[in-house]
C-alpha positions as YAML, in Angstrom:
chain: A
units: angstrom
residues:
- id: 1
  name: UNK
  ca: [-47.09, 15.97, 28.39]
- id: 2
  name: UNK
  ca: [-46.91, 12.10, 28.36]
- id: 3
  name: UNK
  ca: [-47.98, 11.94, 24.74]
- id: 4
  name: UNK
  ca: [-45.54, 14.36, 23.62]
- id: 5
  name: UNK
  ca: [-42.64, 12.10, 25.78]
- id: 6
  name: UNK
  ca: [-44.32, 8.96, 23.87]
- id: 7
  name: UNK
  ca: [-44.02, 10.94, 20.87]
- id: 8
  name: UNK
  ca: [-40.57, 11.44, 21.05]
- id: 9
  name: UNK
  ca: [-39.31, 8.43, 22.28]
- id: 10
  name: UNK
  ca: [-41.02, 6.83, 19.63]
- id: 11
  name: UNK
  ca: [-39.45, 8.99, 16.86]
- id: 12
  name: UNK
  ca: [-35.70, 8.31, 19.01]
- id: 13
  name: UNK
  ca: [-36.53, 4.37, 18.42]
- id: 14
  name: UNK
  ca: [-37.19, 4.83, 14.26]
- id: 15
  name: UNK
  ca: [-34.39, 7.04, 13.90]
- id: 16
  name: UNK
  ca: [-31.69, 4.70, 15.92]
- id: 17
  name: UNK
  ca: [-33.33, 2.12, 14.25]
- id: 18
  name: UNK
  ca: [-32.90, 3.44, 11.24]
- id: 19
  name: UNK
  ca: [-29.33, 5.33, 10.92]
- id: 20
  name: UNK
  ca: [-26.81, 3.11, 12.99]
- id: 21
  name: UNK
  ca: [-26.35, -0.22, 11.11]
- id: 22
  name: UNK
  ca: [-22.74, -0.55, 11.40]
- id: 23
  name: UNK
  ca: [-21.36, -2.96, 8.98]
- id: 24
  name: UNK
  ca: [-18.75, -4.76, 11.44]
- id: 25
  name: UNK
  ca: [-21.99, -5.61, 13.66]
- id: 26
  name: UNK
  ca: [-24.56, -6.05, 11.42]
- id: 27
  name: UNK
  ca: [-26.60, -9.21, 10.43]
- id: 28
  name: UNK
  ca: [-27.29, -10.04, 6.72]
- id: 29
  name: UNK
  ca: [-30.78, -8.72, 7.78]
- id: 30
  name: UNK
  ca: [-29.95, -5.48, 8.88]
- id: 31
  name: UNK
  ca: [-27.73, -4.99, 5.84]
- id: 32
  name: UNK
  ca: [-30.39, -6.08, 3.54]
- id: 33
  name: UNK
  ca: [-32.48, -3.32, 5.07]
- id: 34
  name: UNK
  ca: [-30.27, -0.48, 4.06]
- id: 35
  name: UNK
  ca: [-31.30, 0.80, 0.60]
- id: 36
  name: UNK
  ca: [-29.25, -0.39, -2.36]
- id: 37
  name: UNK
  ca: [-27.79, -3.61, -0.30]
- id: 38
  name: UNK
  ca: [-29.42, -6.68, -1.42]
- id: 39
  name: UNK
  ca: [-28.32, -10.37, -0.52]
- id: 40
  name: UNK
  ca: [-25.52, -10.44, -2.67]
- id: 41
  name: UNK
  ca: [-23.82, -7.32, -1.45]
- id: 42
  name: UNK
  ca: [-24.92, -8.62, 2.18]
- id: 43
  name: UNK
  ca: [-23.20, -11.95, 1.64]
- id: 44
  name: UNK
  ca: [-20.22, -10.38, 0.27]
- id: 45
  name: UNK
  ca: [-19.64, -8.59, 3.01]
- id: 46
  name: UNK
  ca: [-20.80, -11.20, 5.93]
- id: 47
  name: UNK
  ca: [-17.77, -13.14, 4.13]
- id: 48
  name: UNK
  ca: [-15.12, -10.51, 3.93]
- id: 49
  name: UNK
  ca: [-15.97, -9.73, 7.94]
- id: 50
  name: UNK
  ca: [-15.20, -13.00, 8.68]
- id: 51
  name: UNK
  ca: [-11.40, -12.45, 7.61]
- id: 52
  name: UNK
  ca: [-11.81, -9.63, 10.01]
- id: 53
  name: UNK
  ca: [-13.21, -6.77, 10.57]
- id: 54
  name: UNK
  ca: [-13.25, -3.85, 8.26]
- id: 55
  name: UNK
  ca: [-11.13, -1.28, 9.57]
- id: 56
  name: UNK
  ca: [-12.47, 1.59, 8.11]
- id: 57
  name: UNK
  ca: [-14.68, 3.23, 4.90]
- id: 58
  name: UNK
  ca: [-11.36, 2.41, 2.02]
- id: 59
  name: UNK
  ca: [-11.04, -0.91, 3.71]
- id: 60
  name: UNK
  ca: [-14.64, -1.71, 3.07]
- id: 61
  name: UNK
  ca: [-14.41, -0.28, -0.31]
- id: 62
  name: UNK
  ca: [-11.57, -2.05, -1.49]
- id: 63
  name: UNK
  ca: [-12.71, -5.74, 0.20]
- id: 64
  name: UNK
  ca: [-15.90, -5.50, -0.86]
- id: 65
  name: UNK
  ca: [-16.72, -6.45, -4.96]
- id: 66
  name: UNK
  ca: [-19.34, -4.39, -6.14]
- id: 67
  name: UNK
  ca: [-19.14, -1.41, -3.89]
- id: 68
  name: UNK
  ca: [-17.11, 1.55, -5.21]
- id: 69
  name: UNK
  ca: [-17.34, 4.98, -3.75]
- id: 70
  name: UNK
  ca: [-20.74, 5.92, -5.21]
- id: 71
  name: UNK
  ca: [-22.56, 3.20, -3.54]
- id: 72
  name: UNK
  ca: [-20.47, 3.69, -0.44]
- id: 73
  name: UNK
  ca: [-21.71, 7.19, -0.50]
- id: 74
  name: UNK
  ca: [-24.68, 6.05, -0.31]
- id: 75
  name: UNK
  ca: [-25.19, 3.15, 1.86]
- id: 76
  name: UNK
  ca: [-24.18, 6.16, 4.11]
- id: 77
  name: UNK
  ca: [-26.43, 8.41, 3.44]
- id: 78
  name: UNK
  ca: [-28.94, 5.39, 4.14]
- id: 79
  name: UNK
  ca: [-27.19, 4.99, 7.79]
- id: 80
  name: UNK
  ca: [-24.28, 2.24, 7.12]
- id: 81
  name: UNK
  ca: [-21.41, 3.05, 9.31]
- id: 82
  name: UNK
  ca: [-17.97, 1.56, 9.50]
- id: 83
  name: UNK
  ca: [-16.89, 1.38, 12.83]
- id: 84
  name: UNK
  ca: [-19.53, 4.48, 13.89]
- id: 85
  name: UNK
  ca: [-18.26, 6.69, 11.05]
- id: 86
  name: UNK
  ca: [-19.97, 8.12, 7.92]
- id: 87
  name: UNK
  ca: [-18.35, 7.48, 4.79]
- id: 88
  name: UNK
  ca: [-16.40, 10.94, 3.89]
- id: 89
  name: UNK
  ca: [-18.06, 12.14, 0.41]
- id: 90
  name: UNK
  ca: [-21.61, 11.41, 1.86]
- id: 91
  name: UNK
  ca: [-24.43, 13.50, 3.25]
- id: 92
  name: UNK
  ca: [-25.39, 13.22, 6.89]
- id: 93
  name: UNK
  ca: [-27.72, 10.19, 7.42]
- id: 94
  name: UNK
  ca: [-31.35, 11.08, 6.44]
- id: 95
  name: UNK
  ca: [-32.36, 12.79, 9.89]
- id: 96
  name: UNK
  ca: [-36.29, 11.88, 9.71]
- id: 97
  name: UNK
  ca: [-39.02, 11.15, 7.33]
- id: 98
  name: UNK
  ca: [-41.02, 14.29, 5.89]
- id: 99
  name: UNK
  ca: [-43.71, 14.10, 8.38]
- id: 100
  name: UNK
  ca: [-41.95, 13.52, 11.34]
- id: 101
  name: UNK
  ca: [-42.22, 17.15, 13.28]
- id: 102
  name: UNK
  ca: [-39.35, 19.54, 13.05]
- id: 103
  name: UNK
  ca: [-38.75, 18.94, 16.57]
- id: 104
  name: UNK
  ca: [-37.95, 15.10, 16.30]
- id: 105
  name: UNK
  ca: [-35.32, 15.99, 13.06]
- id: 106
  name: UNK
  ca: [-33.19, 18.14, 15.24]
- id: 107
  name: UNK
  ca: [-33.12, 15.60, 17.63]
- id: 108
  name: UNK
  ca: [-32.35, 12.77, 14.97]
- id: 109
  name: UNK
  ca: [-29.68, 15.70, 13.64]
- id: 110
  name: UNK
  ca: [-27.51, 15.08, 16.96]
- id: 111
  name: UNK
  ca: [-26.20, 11.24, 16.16]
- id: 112
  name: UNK
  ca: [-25.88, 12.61, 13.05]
- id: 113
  name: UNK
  ca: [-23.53, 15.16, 14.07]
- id: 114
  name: UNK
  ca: [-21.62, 13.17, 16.81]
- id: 115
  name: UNK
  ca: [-20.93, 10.47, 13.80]
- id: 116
  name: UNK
  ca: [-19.36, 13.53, 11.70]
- id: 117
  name: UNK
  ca: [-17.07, 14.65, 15.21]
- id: 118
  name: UNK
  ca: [-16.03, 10.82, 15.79]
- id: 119
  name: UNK
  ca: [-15.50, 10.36, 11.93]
- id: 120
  name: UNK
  ca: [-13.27, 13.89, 12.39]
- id: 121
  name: UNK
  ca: [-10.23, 11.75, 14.69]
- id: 122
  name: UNK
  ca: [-9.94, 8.72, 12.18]
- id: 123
  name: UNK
  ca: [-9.49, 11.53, 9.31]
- id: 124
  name: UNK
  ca: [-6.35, 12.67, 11.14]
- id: 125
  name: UNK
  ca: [-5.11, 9.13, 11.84]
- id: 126
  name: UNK
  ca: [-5.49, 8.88, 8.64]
- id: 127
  name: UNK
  ca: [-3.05, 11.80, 7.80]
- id: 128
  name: UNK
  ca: [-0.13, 10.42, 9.35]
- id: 129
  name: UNK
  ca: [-0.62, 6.69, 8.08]
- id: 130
  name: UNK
  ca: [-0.35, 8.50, 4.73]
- id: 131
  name: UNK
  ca: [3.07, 10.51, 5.87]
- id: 132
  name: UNK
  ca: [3.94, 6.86, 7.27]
- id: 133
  name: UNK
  ca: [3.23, 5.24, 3.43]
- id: 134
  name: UNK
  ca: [4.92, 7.87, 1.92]
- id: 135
  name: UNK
  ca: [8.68, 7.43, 4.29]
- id: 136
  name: UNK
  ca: [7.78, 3.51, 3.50]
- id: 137
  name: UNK
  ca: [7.69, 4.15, -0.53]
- id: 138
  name: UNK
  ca: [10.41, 6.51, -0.22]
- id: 139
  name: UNK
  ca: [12.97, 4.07, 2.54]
- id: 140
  name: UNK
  ca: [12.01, 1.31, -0.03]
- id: 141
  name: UNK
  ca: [13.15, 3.30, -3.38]
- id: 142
  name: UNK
  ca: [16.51, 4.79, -1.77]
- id: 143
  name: UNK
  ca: [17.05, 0.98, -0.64]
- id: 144
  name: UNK
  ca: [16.36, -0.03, -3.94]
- id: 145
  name: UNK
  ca: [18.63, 2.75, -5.49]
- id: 146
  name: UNK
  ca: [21.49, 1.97, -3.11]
- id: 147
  name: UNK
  ca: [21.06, -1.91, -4.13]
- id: 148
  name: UNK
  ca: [21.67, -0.82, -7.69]
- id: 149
  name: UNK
  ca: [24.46, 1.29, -7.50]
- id: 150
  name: UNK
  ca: [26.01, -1.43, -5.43]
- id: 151
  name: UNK
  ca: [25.69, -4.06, -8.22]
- id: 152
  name: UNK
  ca: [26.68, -1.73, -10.92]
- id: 153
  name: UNK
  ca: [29.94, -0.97, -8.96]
- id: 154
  name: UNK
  ca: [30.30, -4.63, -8.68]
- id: 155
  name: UNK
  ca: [30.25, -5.13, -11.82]
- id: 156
  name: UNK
  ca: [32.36, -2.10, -12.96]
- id: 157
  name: UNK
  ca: [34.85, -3.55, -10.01]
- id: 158
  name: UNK
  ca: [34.69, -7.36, -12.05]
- id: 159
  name: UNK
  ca: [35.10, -5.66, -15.07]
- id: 160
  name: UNK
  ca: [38.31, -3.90, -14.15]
- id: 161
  name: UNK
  ca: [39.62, -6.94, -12.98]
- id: 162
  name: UNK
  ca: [38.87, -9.18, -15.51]
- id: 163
  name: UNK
  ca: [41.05, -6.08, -17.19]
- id: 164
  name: UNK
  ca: [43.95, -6.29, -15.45]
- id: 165
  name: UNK
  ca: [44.18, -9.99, -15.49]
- id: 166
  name: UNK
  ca: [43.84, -9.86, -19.56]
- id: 167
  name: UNK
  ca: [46.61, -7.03, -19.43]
- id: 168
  name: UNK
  ca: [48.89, -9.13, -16.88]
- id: 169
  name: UNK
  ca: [48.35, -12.39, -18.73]
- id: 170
  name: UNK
  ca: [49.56, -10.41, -22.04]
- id: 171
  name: UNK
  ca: [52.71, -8.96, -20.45]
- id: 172
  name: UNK
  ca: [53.53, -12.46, -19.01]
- id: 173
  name: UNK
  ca: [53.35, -13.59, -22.49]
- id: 174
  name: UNK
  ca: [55.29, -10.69, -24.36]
- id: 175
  name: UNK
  ca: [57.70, -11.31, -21.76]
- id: 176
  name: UNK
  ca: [58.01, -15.01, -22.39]
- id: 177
  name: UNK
  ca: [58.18, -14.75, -25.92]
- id: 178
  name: UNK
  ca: [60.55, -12.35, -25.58]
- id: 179
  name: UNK
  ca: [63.05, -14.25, -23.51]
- id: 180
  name: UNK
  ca: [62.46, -17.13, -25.58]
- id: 181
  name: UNK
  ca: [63.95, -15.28, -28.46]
- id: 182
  name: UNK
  ca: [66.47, -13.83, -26.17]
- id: 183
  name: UNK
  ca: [68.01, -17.36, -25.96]
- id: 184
  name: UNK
  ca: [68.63, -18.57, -29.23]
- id: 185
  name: UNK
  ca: [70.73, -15.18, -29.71]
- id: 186
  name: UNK
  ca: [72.80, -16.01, -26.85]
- id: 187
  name: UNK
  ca: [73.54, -19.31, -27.61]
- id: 188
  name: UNK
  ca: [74.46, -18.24, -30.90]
- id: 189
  name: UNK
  ca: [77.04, -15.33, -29.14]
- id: 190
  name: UNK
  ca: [78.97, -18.85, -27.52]
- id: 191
  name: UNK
  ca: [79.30, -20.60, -30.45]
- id: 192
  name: UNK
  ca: [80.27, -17.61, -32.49]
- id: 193
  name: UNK
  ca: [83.19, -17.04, -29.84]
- id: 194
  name: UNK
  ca: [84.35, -20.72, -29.85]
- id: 195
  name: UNK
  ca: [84.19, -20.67, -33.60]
- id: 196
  name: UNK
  ca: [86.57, -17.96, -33.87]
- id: 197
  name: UNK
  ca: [88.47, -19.09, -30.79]
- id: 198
  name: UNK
  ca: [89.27, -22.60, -32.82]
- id: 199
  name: UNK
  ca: [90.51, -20.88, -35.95]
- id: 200
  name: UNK
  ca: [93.40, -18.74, -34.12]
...
């Protein structure tokens, strides 16, 4: 009975040492030991971490030179986590080696399982920061919209103005080019009548 207990326990101590290597807590060392992450990717991302923590799998992805969704994929399926979740696309973590006993991979199965549930809650946060974006892109395009149609009526408004000043400025003129002829004529009609007056 004790070696079985032994047995286990020991297989529970691989496994956790193994699958949970979460990339916000991690060393360089313990990144390094996840397959496919060598000391380049591990520097990269002790140095984004230090701007602050990744908040979650796209974060990582997108921070992180070097590391699209393939590899993220599988750093997963090697045990990275980000913030205790599994990247979405990937496989469970590898439960146990091929000779462990069937017994030990149901066991290692569990974490696995509980880090698919946990990963389940940030998925729907997820779904209304998206709905959120999508009000933000839209609130920012009608803004944008309304700012346009405000300058274009602006400018018809100038435009019309600019009009009826033109128009105003060539009635004013018309009208003073018309009264200017209007008085030679009438000075002429007083010296026509005091012409005439003088010769009776």
């Amino acid at each position: 009975m004790l070696k079985k207990i032994l047995a286990v326990l020991a297989m529970l101590y691989a496994f956790a040492a193994f699958a949970a290597v979460d990339v916000n807590k991690a060393t360089a060392a313990e990144l390094d030991g996840i397959k496919g992450i060598g000391p380049a990717i591990s520097g990269k991302i002790v140095d984004e971490r230090k701007k602050g923590n990744f908040k979650d799998w796209q974060d990582f992805i997108d921070r992180v030179k070097g590391v699209g969704e393939s590899n993220a994929a599988k750093f997963s399926t090697e045990g990275l986590t980000v913030n205790g979740a599994a990247f979405k696309g990937a496989a469970a973590a590898p439960a146990a080696k091929k000779e462990e006993k069937p017994a030990a991979k149901a066991e290692a199965a569990k974490p696995a399982a509980a880090a698919k549930e946990e990963s389940k809650p940030a998925a729907a946060a997820a779904a209304p920061a998206k709905e959120e974006k999508k009000d933000a892109k839209a609130e920012a395009k009608a803004k944008k919209e309304a700012e346009k149609k405000a300058k274009a009526d602006e400018k018809a408004k100038k435009a019309e103005e600019a009009k009826a000043k033109k128009e105003a400025d060539k009635k004013a003129k018309e009208e003073a080019k018309a009264a200017k002829e209007a008085k030679p004529a009438a000075a002429a009609k007083p010296a026509a009548s005091a012409a005439s007056a003088a010769k009776k």
